[in-house]
C-alpha positions as CSV (number, residue, x, y, z in Angstrom):
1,X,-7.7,-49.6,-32.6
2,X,-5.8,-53.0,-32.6
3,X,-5.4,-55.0,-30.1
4,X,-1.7,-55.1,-28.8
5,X,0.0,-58.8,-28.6
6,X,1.3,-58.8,-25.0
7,X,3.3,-61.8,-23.7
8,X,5.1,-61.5,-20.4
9,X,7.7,-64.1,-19.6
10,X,7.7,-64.9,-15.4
11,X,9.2,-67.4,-13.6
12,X,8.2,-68.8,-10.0
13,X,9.5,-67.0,-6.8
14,X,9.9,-63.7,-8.8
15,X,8.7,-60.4,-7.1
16,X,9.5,-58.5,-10.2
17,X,7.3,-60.7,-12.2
18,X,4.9,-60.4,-9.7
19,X,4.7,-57.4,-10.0
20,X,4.2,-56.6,-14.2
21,X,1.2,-59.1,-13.8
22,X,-0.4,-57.0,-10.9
23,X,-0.1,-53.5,-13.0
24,X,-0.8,-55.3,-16.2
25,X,-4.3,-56.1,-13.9
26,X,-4.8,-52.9,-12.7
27,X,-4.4,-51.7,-16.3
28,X,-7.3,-54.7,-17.3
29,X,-5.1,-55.0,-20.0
30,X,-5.6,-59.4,-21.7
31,X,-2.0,-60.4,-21.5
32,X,-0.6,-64.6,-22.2
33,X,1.9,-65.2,-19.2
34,X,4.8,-67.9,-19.7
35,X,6.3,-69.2,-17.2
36,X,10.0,-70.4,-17.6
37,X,10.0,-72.3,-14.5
38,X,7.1,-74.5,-15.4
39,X,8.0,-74.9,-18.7
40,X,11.0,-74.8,-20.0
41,X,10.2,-74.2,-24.0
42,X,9.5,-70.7,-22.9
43,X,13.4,-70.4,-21.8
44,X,14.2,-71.6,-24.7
45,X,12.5,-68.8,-26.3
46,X,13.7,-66.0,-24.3
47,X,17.6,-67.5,-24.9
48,X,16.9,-67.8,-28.6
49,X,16.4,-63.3,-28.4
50,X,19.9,-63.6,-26.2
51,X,17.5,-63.2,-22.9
52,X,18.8,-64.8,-19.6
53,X,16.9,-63.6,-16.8
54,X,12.6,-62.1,-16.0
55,X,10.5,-60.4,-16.1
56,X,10.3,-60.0,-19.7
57,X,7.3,-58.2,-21.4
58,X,6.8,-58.3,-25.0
59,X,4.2,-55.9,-26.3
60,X,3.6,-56.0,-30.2
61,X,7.4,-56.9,-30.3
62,X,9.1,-54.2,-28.3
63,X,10.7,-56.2,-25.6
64,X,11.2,-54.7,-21.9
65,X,13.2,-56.2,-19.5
66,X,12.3,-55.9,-15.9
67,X,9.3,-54.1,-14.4
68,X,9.6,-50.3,-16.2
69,X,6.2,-49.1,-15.7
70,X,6.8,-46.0,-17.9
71,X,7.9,-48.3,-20.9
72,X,4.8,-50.1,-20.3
73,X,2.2,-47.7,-19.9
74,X,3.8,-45.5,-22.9
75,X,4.1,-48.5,-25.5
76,X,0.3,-49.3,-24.3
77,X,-1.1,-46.1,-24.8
78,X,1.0,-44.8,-27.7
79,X,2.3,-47.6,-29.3
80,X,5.8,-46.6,-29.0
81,X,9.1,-45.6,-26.6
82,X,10.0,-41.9,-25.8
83,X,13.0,-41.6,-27.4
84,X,14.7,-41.2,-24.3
85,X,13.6,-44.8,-23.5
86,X,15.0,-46.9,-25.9
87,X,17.9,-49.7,-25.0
């Protein structure tokens, strides 16, 4: 199976963001964190997909905004949403 490109977009003081990194852990799943507060290219990014606020996670393009575990754990595992999860 191929490995899944996971970025996750933080930013400093964020509980939420805190949060997906601890699951993401637990999961011992290899993700590359950017941090919009300490570098400002990666808000640049995020605005350029109409994206204002974090946690974002980005798993082989399939973007989820704030800490959905089920979103996570089923795009992970199966490679896609529940159709009831889209949007």
């Amino acid at each position: 199976m191929k490995a899944k490109e996971i970025i996750v977009y933080v930013s400093n003081d964020c509980q939420e963001s805190r949060k997906i990194m601890n699951f993401l852990e637990q999961l011992d799943v290899m993700y590359e964190k950017r941090n919009i507060s300490e570098n400002k290219a990666y808000l640049t990014e995020l605005q350029r997909r109409n994206i204002y606020s974090t946690p974002v996670v980005i798993i082989d393009e399939n973007i989820i905004l704030g800490f959905q575990k089920n979103k996570i754990t089923n795009l992970l595992h199966y490679g896609m949403l529940d159709k009831n999860e889209m949007g």
